[in-house]
N, C-alpha and C positions, 0 to 999 in steps of 0.2 A: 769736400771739394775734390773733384776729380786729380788724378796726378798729373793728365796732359789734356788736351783737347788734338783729340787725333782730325788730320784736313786730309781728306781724301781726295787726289785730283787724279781724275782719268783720262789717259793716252791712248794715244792707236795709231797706228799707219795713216800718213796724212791728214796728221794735227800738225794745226801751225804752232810752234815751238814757244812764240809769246806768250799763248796763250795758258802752255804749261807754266810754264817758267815765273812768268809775270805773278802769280798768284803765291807761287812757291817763293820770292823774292821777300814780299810781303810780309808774309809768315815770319818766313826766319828772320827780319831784321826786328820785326816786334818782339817775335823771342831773346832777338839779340838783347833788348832793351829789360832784362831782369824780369820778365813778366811772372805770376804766378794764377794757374797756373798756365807753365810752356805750352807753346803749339809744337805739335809732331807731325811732320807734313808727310803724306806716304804718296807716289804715283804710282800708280797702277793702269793697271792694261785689261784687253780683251782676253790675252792668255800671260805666262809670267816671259813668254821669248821678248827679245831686246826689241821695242818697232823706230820706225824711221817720219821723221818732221818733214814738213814738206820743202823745209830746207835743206835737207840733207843730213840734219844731226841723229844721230841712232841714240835713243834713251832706252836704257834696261830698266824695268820697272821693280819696282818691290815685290810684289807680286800679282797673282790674276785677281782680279775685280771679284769672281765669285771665290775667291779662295779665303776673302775675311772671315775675320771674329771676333764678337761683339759689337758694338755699336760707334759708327763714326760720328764726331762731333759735328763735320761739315764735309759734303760733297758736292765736288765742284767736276764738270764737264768742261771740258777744253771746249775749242772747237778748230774747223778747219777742213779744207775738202775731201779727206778722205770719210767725214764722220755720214758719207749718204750709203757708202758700200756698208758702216757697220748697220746702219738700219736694215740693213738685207739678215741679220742676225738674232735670231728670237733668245738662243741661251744670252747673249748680252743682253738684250733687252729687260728679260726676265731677271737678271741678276742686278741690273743698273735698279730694276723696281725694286729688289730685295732689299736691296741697301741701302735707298734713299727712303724705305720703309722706317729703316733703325737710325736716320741721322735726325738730328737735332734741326740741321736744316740743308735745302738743297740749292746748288746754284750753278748758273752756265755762263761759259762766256763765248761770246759768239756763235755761231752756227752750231755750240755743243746744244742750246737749245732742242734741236732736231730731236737727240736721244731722250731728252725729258719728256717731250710729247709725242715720242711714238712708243713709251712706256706709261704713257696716258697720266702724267705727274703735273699737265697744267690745264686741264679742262676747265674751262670757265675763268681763267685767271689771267690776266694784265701781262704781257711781256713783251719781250725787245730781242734786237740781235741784232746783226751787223745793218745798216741800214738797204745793200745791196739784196738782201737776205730777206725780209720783209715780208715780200710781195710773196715769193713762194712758201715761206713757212704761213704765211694767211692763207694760202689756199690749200697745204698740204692737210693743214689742221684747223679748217670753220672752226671749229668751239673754243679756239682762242682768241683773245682781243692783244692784237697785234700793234703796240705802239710804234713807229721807226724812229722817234724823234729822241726817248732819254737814254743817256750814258750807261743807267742800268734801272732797275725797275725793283723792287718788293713789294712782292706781293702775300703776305704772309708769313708762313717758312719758307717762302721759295724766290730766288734771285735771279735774274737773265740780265742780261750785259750786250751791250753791243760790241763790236769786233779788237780785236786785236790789245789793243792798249787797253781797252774800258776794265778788261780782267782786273786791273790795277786798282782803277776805280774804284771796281767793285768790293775789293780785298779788303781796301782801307777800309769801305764803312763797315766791313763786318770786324775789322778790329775795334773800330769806334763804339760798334755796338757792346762788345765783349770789355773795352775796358776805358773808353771814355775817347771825349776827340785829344785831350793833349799827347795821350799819345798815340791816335792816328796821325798827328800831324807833326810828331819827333819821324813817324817813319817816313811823310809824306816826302819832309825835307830832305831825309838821307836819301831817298831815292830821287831828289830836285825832279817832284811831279808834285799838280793843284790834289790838297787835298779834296777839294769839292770843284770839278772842274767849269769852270763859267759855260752855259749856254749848252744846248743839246747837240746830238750829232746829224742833224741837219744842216749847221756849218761847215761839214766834211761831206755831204755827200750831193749828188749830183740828181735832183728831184724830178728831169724829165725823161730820165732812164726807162721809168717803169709806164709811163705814161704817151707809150706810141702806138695810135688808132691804127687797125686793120684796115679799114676801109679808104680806098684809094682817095677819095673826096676829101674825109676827113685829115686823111694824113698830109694831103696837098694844101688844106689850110694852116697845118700845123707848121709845115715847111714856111707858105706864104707869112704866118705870124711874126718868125722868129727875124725874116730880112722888112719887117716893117714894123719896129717896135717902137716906132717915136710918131703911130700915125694912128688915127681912131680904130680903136679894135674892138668896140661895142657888139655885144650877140648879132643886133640887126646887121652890121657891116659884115660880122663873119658869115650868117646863114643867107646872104645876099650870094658870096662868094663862093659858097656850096650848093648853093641853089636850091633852098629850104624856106621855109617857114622858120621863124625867131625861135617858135615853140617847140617845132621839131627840130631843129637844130642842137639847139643847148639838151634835149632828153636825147638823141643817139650819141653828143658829143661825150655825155657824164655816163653812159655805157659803155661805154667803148673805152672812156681812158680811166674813170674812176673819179672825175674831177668836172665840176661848172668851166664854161668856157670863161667867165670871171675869172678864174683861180688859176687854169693854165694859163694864160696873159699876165699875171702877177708871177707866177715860177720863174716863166721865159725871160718877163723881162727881168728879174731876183740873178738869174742864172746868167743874164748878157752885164748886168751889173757887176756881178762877182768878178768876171771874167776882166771886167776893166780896171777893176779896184786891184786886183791884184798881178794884173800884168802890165799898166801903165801909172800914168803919174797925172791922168787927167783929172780937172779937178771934182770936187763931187757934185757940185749945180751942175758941171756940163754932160756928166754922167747921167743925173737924173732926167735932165730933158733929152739926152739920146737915145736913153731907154727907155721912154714914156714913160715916166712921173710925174712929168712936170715941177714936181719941186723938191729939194731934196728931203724937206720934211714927210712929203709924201713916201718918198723911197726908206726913209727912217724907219715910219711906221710899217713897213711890208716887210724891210728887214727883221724889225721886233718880233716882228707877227712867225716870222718862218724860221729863223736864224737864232733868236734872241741875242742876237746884237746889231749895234747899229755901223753902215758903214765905214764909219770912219777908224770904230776899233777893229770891225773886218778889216780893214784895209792893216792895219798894224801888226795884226797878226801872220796877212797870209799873202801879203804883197811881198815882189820876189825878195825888196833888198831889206826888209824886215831882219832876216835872218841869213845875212851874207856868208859867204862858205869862210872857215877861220883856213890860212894855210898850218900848215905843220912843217 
């Protein structure tokens, strides 16, 4: 048996700080926990100078990324806005592949994604990232199958996460894996986070972001949709209103956004739902017939479908007085 399992996390000039940290947390409170054998967490950088979080914290690294030796047991990529300038950089690139050559396994969280596959370490394989993040790692990289919906993904030896917190996520199952769930979930507690968090990150993120049509026509029924959500919005009634064909309609509409005009009609009104459930106190039959459901079991099932959960435990989690500020 090995003496440690060395965790390699890589930093650089705007990384979000979580996303080091978050993983680094993990580690050490599992080690805290007697383990054998320990984990040796090292961060490291593009060179060994100290870089800077995009909050402001300066971290000095262990050392430079290409300066290892021997073999890491796990390497993990931050992420964070700075990681598009390092893709402007082939010696990282070339060295991020050297080393995730000799790891046992590879994993990202958030937007560190990016350096995994512009080091070409996910062709063909399943991944995730922030959900904001998505749409452009899909088109930066065709040969990946870009999920936006889970927390994190495995796909073999290799992990991708989505943003900020999921690192956390991510950490625990790799301790789960390495030495069972009782004690992913002794650490789960010490850090008071789920160790397997309910429901994907779809419930965090905002689904009609990526999905705004160029075409002034088009875009003008997306407008009209969203102030008539509780009135028939059937293909015929929309390509009435753009001045199309049914047929031609719904084929320039899923061009253009990526989505059946079915589907954006369920987002919009998912999304003018969310917005009620968690900023008022109305109740949820009145919600679902405001939002075109008509019934709440209707709006249940679209929540399942998108969210995987249903409004009502939406509403508990992320309604404002859910979580009222404590004073101090």
């Amino acid at each position: 048996m090995a003496a440690e399992r060395r965790i390699v996390v890589l930093g650089y000039n705007g990384v979000q700080s979580l996303d080091v940290f978050g993983p680094v947390e993990v580690f050490d409170v599992a080690t805290r926990h007697g383990i054998t054998p320990p984990y040796k967490v090292e961060v490291v950088a593009p060179t060994a100078e100290p870089f800077v979080t995009t909050s402001g914290v300066t971290i000095t690294p262990t050392r430079a990324l290409a300066d290892g030796r021997g073999a890491a047991d796990t390497l993990i990529v931050a992420g964070g806005e700075g990681v598009y300038d390092q893709l402007q950089h082939p010696d990282l690139v070339d060295a991020l592949r050297r080393t995730a050559g000799r790891a046992r396994r590879v994993a990202s969280v958030c937007s560190g994604v990016f350096l995994l596959a512009e080091a070409g370490l996910l062709d063909g394989r399943r991944v995730t990232t922030h959900w904001a993040r998505c749409g452009r790692l899909a088109r930066s990289y065709p040969n990946l199958d870009v999920d936006p919906d889970p927390i994190f993904i495995r796909d073999g030896d290799v992990y991708t996460s989505a943003g900020v917190t999921a690192g956390i996520d991510l950490c625990l199952a790799l301790v789960e894996a390495d030495h069972g769930r009782d004690l992913a979930l002794a650490v789960a507690r010490h850090l008071v986070v789920f160790l397997k968090r309910p429901g994907g990150q779809a419930q965090f993120s905002s689904h009609l972001s990526t999905q705004l049509a160029e075409r002034d026509v088009l875009a003008d029924v997306q407008g009209w949709i969203a102030d008539h959500l509780d009135e028939d919005l059937s293909v015929a009634r929309l390509a009435a209103r753009a001045a199309m064909s049914p047929r031609h309609f719904a084929r320039v509409f899923r061009a253009e956004t990526g989505v059946t005009p079915a589907r954006f009609v369920e987002h919009a009104r998912i999304e003018e739902a969310r917005r009620r459930l968690e900023d008022s106190s109305i109740g949820i039959e009145e919600i679902a017939h405001g939002c075109g459901f008509g019934t709440p079991e209707t709006m249940r099932r679209a929540f399942l479908r998108s969210l995987w959960v249903g409004p009502s435990e939406y509403r508990q989690r992320f309604h404002a007085s859910a979580n009222p500020a404590v004073g101090l």
